[in-house]
LUMKOL-561749 format. One record per residue (C-alpha): residue in three letters; x, y, z. Coordinates in steps of 0.1 Angstrom, whole numbers, padded with zeros to 4 digits, always signed. Example, Ala and Ser with C-alpha at 12.3 -4.5 7.8 and 13.67 -1.06 7.14 Angstrom:
<atoms>
Ala+0123-0045+0078/Ser+0137-0011+0071/
</atoms>
This chain:
<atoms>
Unk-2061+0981-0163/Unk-2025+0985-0174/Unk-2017+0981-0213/Unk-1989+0964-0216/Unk-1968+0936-0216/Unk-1957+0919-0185/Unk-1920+0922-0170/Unk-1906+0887-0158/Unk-1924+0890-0124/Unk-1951+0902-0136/Unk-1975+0872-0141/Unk-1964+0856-0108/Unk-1973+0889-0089/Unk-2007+0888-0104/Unk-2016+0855-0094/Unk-2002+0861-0057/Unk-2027+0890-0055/Unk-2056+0869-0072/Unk-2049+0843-0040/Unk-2050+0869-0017/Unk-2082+0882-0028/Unk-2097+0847-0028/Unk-2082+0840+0006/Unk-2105+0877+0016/Unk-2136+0857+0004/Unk-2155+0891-0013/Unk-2188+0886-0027/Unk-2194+0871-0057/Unk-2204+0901-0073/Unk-2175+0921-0058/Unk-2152+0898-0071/Unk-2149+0891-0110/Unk-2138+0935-0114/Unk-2103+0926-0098/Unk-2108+0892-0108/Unk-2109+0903-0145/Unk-2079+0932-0136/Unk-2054+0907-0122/Unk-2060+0884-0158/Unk-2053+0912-0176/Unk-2021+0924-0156/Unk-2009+0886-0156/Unk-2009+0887-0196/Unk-2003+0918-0206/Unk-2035+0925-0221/Unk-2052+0955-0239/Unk-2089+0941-0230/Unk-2102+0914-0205/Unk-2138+0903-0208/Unk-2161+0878-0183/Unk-2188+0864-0208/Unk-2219+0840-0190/Unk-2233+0809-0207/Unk-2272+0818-0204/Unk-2299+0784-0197/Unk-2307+0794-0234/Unk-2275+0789-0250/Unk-2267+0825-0255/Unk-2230+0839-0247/Unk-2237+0871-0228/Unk-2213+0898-0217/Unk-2209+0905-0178/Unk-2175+0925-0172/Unk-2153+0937-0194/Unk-2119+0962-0192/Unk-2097+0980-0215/Unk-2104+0982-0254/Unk-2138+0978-0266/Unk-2145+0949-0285/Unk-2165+0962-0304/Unk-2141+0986-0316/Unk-2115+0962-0322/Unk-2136+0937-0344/Unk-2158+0959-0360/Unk-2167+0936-0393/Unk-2192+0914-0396/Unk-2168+0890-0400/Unk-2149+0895-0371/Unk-2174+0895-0354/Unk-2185+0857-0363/Unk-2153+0845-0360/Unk-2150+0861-0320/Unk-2186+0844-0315/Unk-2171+0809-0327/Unk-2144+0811-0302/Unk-2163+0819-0274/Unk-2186+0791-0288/Unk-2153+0768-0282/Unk-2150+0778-0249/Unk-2182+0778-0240/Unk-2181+0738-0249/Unk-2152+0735-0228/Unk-2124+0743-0241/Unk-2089+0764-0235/Unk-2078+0776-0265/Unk-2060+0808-0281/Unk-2057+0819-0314/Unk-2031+0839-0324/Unk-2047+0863-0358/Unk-2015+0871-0374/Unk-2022+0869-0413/Unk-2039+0889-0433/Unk-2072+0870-0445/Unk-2079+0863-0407/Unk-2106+0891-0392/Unk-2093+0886-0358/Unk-2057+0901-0366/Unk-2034+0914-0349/Unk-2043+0894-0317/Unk-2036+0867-0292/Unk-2066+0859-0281/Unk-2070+0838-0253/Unk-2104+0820-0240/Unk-2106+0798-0208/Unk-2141+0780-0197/Unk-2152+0791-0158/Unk-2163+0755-0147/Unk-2181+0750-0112/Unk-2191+0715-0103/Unk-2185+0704-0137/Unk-2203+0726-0155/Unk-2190+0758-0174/Unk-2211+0791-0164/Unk-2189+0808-0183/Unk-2159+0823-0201/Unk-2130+0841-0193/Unk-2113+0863-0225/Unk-2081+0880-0228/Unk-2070+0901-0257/Unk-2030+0908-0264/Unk-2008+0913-0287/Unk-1990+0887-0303/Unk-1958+0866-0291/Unk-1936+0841-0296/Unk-1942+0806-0290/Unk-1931+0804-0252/Unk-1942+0835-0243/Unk-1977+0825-0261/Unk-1972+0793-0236/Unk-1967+0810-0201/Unk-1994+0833-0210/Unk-2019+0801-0214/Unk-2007+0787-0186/Unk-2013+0821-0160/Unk-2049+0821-0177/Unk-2056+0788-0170/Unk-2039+0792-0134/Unk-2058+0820-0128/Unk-2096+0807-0144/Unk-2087+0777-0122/Unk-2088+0795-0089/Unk-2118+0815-0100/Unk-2133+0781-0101/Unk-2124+0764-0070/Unk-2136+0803-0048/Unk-2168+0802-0074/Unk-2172+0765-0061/Unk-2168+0769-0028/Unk-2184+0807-0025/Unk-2218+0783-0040/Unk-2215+0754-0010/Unk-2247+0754+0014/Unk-2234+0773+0044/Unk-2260+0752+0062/Unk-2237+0726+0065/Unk-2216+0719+0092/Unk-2175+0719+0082/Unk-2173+0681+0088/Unk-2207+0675+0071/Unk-2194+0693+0040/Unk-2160+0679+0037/Unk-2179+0641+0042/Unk-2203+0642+0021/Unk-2178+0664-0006/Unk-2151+0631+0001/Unk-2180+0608-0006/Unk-2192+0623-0040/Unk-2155+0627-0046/Unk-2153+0585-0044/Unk-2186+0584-0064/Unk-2172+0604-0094/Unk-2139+0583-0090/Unk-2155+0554-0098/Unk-2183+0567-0124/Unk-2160+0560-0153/Unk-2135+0539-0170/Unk-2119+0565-0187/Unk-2086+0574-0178/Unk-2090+0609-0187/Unk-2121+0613-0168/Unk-2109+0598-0140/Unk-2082+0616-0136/Unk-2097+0648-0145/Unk-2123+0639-0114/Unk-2094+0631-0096/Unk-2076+0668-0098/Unk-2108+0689-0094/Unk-2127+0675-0069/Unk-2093+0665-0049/Unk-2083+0698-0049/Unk-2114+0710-0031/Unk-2107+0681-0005/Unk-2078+0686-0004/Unk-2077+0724+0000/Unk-2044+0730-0021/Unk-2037+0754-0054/Unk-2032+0727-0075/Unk-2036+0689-0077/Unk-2015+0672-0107/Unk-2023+0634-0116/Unk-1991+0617-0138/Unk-1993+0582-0148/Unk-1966+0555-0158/Unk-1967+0552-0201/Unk-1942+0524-0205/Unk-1910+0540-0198/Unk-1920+0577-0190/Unk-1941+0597-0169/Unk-1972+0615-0181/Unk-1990+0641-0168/Unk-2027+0630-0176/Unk-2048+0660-0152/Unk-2037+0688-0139/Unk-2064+0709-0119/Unk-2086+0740-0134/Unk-2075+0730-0170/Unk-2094+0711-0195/Unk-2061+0698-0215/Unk-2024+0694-0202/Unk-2004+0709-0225/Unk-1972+0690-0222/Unk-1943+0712-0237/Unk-1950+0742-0209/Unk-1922+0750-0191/Unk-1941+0744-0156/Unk-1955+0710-0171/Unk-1923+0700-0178/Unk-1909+0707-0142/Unk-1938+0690-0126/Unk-1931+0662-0144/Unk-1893+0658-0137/Unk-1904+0661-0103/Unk-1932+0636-0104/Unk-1910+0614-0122/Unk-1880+0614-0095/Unk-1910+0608-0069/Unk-1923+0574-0085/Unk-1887+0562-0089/Unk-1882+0565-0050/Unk-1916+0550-0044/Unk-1917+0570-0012/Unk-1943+0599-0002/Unk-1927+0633-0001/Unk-1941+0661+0024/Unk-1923+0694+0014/Unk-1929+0723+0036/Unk-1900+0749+0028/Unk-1869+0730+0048/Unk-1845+0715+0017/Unk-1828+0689+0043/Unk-1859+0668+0040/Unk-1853+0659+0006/Unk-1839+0633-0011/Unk-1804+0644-0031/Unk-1822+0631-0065/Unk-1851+0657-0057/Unk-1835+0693-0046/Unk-1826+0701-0084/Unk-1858+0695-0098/Unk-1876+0708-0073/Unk-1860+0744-0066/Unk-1866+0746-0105/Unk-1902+0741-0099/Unk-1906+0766-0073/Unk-1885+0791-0087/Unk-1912+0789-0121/Unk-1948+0783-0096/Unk-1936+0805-0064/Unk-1949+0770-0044/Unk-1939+0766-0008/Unk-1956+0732+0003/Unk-1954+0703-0015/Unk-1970+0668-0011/Unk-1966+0634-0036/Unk-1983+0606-0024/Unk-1973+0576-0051/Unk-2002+0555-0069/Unk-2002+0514-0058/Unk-2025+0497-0078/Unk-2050+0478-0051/Unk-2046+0443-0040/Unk-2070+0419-0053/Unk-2096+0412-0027/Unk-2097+0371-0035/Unk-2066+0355-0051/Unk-2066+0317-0060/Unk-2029+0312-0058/Unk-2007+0284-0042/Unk-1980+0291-0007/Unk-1954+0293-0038/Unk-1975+0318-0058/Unk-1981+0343-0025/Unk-1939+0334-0018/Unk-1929+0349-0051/Unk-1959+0380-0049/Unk-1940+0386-0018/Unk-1905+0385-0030/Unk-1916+0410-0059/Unk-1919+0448-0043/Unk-1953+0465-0051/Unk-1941+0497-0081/Unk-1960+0526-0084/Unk-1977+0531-0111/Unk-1982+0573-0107/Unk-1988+0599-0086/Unk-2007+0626-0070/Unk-1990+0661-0069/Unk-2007+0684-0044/Unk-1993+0725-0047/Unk-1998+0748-0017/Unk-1989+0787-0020/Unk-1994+0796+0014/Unk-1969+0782+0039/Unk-2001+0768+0065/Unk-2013+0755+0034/Unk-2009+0719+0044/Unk-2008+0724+0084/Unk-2037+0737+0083/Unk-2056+0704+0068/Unk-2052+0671+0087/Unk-2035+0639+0065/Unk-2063+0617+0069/Unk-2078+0633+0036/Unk-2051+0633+0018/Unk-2045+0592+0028/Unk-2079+0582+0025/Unk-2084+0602-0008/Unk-2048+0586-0026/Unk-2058+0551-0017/Unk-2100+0560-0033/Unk-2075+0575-0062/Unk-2051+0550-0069/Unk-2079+0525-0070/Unk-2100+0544-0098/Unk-2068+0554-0116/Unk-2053+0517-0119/Unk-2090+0501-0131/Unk-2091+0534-0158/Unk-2053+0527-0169/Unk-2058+0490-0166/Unk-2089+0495-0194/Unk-2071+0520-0212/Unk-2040+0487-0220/Unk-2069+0471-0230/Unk-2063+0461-0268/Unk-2087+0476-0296/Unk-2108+0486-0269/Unk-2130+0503-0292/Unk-2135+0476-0314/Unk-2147+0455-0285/Unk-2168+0482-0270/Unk-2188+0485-0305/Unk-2189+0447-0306/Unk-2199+0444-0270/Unk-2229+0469-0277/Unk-2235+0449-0307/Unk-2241+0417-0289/Unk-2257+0433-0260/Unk-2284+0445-0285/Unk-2291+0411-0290/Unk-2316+0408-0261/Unk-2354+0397-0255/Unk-2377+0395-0282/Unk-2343+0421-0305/Unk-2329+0380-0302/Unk-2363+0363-0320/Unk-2362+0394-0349/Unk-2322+0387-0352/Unk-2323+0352-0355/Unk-2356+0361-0382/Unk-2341+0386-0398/Unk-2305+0366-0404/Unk-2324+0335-0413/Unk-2344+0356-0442/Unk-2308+0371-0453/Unk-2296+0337-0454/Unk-2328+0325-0478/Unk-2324+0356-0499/Unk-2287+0349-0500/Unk-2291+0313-0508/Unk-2319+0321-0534/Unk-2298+0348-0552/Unk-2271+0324-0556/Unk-2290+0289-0565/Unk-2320+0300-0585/Unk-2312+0300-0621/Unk-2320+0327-0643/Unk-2321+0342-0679/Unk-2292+0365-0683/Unk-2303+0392-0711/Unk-2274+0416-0721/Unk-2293+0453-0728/Unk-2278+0470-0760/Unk-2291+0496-0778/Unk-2293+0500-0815/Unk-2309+0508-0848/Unk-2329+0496-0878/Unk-2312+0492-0914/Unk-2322+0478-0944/Unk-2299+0444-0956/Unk-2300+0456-0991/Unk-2290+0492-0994/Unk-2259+0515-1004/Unk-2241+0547-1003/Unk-2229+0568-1029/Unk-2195+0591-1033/Unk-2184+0620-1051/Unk-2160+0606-1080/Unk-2136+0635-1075/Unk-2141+0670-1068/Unk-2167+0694-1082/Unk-2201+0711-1076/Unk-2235+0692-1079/Unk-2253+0713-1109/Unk-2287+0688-1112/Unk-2304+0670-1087/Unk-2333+0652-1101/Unk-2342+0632-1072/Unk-2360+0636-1039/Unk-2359+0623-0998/Unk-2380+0593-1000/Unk-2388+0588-1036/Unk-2385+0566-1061/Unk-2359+0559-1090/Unk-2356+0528-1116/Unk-2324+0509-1124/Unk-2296+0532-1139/Unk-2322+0565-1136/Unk-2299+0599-1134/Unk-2295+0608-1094/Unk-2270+0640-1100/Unk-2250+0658-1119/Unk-2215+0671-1106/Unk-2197+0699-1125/Unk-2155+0705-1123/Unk-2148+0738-1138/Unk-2110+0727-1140/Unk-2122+0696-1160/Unk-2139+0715-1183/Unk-2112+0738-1192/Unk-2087+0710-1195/Unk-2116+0694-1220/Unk-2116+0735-1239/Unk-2076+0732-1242/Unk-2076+0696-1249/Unk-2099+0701-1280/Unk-2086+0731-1292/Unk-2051+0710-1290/Unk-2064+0683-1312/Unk-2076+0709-1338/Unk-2046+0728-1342/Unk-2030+0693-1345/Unk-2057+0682-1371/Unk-2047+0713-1394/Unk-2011+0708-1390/Unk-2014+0677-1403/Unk-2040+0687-1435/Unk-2014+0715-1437/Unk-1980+0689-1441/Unk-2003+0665-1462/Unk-2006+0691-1490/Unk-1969+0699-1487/Unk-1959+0664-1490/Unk-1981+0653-1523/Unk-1965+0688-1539/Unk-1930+0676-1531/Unk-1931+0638-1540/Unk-1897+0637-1555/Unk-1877+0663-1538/Unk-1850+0669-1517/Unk-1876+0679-1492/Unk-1901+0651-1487/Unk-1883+0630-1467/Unk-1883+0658-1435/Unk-1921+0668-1445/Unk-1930+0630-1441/Unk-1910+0629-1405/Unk-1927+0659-1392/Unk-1960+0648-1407/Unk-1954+0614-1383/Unk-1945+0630-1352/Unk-1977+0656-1357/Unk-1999+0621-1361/Unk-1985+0608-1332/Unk-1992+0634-1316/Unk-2026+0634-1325/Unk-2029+0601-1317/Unk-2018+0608-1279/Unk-2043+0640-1278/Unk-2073+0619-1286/Unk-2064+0595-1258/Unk-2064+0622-1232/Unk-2101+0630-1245/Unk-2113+0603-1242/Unk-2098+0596-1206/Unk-2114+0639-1198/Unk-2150+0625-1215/Unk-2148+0592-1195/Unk-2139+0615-1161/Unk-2166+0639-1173/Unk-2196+0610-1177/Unk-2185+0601-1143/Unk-2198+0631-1131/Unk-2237+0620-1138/Unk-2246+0596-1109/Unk-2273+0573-1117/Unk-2286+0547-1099/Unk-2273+0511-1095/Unk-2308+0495-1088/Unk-2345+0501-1083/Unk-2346+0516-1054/Unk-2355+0548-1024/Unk-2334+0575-1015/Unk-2331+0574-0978/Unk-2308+0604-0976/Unk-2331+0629-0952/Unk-2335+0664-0969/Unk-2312+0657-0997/Unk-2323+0692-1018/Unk-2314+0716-0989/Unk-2283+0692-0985/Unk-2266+0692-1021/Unk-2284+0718-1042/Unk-2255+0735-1061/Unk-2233+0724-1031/Unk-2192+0716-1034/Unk-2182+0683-1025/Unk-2148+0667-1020/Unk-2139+0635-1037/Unk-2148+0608-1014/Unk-2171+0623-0999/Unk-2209+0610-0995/Unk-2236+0621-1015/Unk-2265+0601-1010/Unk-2279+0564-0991/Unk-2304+0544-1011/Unk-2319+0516-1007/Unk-2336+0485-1023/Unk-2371+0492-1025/Unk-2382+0456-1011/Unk-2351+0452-0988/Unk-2356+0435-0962/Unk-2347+0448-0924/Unk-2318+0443-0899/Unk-2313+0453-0864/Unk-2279+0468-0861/Unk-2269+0464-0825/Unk-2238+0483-0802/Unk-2228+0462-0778/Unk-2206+0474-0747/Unk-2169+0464-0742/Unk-2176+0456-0709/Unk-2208+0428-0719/Unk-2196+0415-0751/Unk-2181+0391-0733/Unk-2217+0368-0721/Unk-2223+0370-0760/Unk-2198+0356-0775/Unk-2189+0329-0747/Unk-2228+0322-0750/Unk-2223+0317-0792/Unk-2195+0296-0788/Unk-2221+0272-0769/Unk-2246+0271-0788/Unk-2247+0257-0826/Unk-2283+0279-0832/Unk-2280+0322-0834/Unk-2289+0335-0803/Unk-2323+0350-0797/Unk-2328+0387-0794/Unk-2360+0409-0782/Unk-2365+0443-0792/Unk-2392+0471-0792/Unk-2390+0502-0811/Unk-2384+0537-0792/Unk-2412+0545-0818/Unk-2433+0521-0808/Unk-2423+0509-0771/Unk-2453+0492-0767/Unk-2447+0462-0793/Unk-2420+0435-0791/Unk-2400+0421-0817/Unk-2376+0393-0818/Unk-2344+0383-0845/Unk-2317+0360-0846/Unk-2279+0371-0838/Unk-2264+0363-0866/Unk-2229+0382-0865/Unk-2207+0402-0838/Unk-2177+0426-0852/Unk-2143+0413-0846/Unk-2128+0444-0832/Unk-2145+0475-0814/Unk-2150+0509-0823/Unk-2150+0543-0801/Unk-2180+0563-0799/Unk-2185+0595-0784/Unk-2218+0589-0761/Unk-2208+0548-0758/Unk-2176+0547-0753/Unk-2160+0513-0770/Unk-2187+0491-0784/Unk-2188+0456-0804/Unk-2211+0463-0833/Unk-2231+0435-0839/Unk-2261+0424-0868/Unk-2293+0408-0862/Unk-2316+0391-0885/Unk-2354+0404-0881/Unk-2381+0374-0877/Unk-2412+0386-0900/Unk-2420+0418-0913/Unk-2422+0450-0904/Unk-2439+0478-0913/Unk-2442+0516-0912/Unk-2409+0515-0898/Unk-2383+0539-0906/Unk-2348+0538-0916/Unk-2321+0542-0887/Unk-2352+0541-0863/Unk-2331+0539-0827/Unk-2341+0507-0808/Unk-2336+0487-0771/Unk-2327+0454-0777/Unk-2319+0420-0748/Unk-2296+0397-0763/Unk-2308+0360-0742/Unk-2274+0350-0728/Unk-2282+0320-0709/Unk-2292+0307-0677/Unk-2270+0325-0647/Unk-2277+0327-0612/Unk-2304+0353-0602/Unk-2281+0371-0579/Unk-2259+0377-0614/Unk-2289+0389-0633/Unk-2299+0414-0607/Unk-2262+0422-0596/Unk-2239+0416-0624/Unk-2226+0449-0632/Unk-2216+0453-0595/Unk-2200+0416-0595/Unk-2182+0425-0627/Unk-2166+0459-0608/Unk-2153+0443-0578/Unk-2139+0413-0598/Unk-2122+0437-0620/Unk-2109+0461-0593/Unk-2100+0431-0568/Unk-2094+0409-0600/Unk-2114+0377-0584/
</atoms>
């Protein structure tokens, strides 16, 4: 096989010589080597491969030309990527992938993959590997493979007939499955797929093109020996100008070569369309939809049917490449098979206008469940709904908001470093014990004490200045000099007098430093020696939690943003606190209940939470062996609400927020 690409004339070439081997009937065997030579010469390409679809699945090789494969997609992942395009094909579909960047395995290549279908079922797969082109080029390329898988097809198709049968029998029996597959679907695709496959083999031509009315334009919905139309290629595009002049006349058009038999609206379409397929016979036989086989109508209904012409709604556009193409078959087929056509066509197009046809497809297979004893276990099944429905929305039920939260004593306190310093003494314990005004800590401020060293040493210099201008003054009682002595003597009192102030203020700030306690009471700081032995502290900053030692206990509560709400629209209802169970996480077993005697007025962030109401509760009885800050689950008792509330509510209270119901 040549390597290269083709020259304008030479993809039509190659598909005249494919038709004349068909037309030589070779064995099968003997016939996919040139089969797979004159692909390759019709694209251009450096490899051609025929690949089989096995009963198991499998994708195996049976011819191949040119460059290896193997050589030219030698990773692993190349070689995944090949196999997931043949998988494509193999399903049934004409595709190509052009590999042109970098992070694709494949590149460079054009590769393009065709299924080989024989009475509607692909055996195989046809594969053709070029180099790249543009986006028309890429587009005649695709349309010679599928031209030339399609004629493979139709001699694979026919090759596989019984050649027990007579001629006459065949083509019967062929028309009759033909009107049998016509009718097997609703589908407009189908249909018309059905329509340009199996016509073609009745019919005997190249190609067989169905084009349908789409409000104001012509589309081509089949076209024969490919599995999707692509509508912007160039020889699409002709047939369709062509099938579009034909529905506009209305008329049948038999074309066999001689120009004066056309219409003046059809030469310049059509000589386009033969110089780009090489056809030489031509037939378009337009699309009536049937007449109704009983109408109920009055004389002045069937007057007006009459008065209106009947329009086509498509057409069938039947290719020959061999000037006997169409001599050589009677026009009884081609009649017969239109009208069976047009009939299967107009039902599928007719269902296709159909609006939200899916919808009522689903819903019709909805319903159509609905059958037999399916009808009893329905109407059972929607009746129990309906109870639970009714019973989730009328049975009244307690509404408990779950919080989470903590034990705290009532009567307890914290202590703060006075200002800055370094605790020297700690003469107290986690957990113990210490009477009313008892010594907790010392703190220690080295600046404070040299301030107190300066300040004292200050106030004796200023104490022996004064002693000092005492003696001068009782020496100089009536000199010229006493009256200064006795003015510096004042100022050096006054002096004094402010010195001893700031002492007292340093002494005051310096007793502050020993912490002692308030009350009787426990120290419920955890740890407290490893915590502030000889450690700094800042002003401010806590030192240690006590408590009373016969406090009694509150439940301190958190209660989410989002649920506050059923609390306090439940304690503006009631005149009593509302009622509160709890268990300890330290002893889930036991229940407790308290009184909610007070919610916060504004919320507070927290980390784990998120925004939360904090809220106090009032412990009924006593507890005991309980510890301080011991985490707890409480219910807050909300009300009556409607068991569907109780058991839904947070899913309620989402869709009312996002919808806001």
């Amino acid at each position: 096989m040549n390597n290269y690409l083709p020259t304008p004339d030479t993809g039509p070439k190659a598909l005249e010589k494919l038709e004349s081997l068909i037309r030589s009937r070779p064995p099968i065997d003997d016939f996919f080597l040139p089969f797979l030579e004159i692909v390759g010469d019709s694209l251009g390409a450096q490899a051609a491969a025929l690949w089989r679809l096995a009963d198991d699945g499998q994708i195996l090789p049976v011819r191949h030309l040119g460059e290896d494969l193997r050589a030219r997609f030698p990773t692993e992942e190349a070689v995944q990527a090949h196999c997931k395009l043949l998988e494509r094909a193999a399903s049934g579909e004409t595709l190509l992938h052009e590999a042109k960047g970098a992070d694709d395995p494949l590149a460079p290549a054009a590769i393009y993959l065709a299924p080989l279908v024989v009475r509607r079922e692909c055996i195989g797969v046809v594969e053709a590997v070029c180099q790249p082109a543009d986006r028309e080029e890429a587009e005649e390329r695709m349309e010679r493979m599928e031209t030339a898988v399609g004629l493979a097809s139709q001699y694979l198709h026919e090759q596989t007939r019984s050649e027990q049968d007579s001629p006459a029998e065949t083509a019967g029996l062929d028309l009759s499955l033909v009107a049998l597959r016509l009718h097997q679907s609703l589908s407009l695709s189908e249909t018309a797929a059905s329509a340009s496959n199996d016509g073609r083999l009745i019919l005997g031509c190249d190609r067989l093109s169905v084009f349908v009315n789409h409000g104001r334009d012509v589309r081509p919905v089949a076209i024969s020996g490919q599995s999707q139309v692509n509508r912007r290629s160039a020889l699409v595009k002709k047939l369709t100008q062509v099938a579009q002049q034909a529905i506009r006349s209305e008329e049948p058009l038999i074309f066999t070569g001689d120009p004066t038999q056309l219409p003046p609206e059809m030469e310049e379409p059509l000589a386009e369309l033969i110089d780009e397929s090489g056809l030489t016979t031509l037939a378009i036989i337009p699309l009536m939809r049937p007449e109704p086989l009983v109408r109920e109508e009055t004389e002045a209904d069937q007057r007006r049917r009459n008065l209106r012409p009947r329009k086509p709604f498509g057409c069938l556009l039947a290719e020959w490449k061999s000037e006997s193409g169409l001599q050589e078959r009677p026009l009884g087929p081609l009649k017969l098979f239109s009208e069976h056509a047009a009939a299967a066509l107009s039902h599928a197009d007719e269902h296709r206008r159909l609006y939200l046809l899916r919808a009522w497809k689903t819903l019709g297979r909805g319903i159509d469940w609905f059958h037999g004893r399916r009808l009893a276990a329905a109407v059972a099944i929607l009746a129990a709904a309906f109870v639970g429905a009714a019973a989730l929305m009328l049975i009244p039920w307690e509404h408990r908001v779950v919080v989470e939260g903590r034990l705290a004593p009532q009567d307890r306190q914290v202590l703060f470093a006075p200002m800055d310093g370094r605790v020297s003494e700690l003469q107290v314990h986690s957990g113990g014990e210490f009477a009313a005004g008892a010594p907790l800590l010392r703190l220690v401020n080295d600046e404070l004490e040299v301030q107190l060293v300066e300040l004292r040493s200050q106030l004796e210099q200023s104490r022996a200045s004064i002693r000092e201008l005492q003696q001068r003054a009782r020496k100089l009682v009536e000199s010229d000099g006493i009256s200064q002595t006795r003015a510096l003597l004042g100022k050096e009192q006054l002096q004094l007098k402010g010195l001893q102030q700031q002492l007292i203020a340093l002494e005051r700030r310096e007793a502050g430093l020993l912490i002692t306690a308030p009350k009787k009471g426990v120290v419920t700081t955890f740890n407290v020696e490893l915590l502030l032995r000889e450690r700094p502290v800042k002003r401010g900053e806590q030192l240690l939690e006590l408590m009373a030692a016969d406090s009694p206990w509150q439940l301190e509560l958190d209660i989410p943003a989002k649920r506050v709400g059923h609390v306090i629209r439940e304690m503006g209802k009631r005149k009593e606190p509302l009622l509160v169970e709890f268990v300890l996480l330290t002893e889930p077993t036991v229940k407790h209940r308290g009184k909610l005697i007070h919610v916060g007025e504004r919320s507070i962030t927290m980390a784990e939470k998120g925004n939360v109401f904090e809220a106090v509760a009032q412990i009924d009885g006593q507890l005991t062996s309980v510890r301080f800050g011991a985490d707890t689950r409480a219910k807050i008792y909300c009300g009556k609400k409607s068991l569907g509330y109780v058991l839904f509510g947070d899913l309620i209270d989402f869709l009312r927020a996002k919808l806001w119901i």
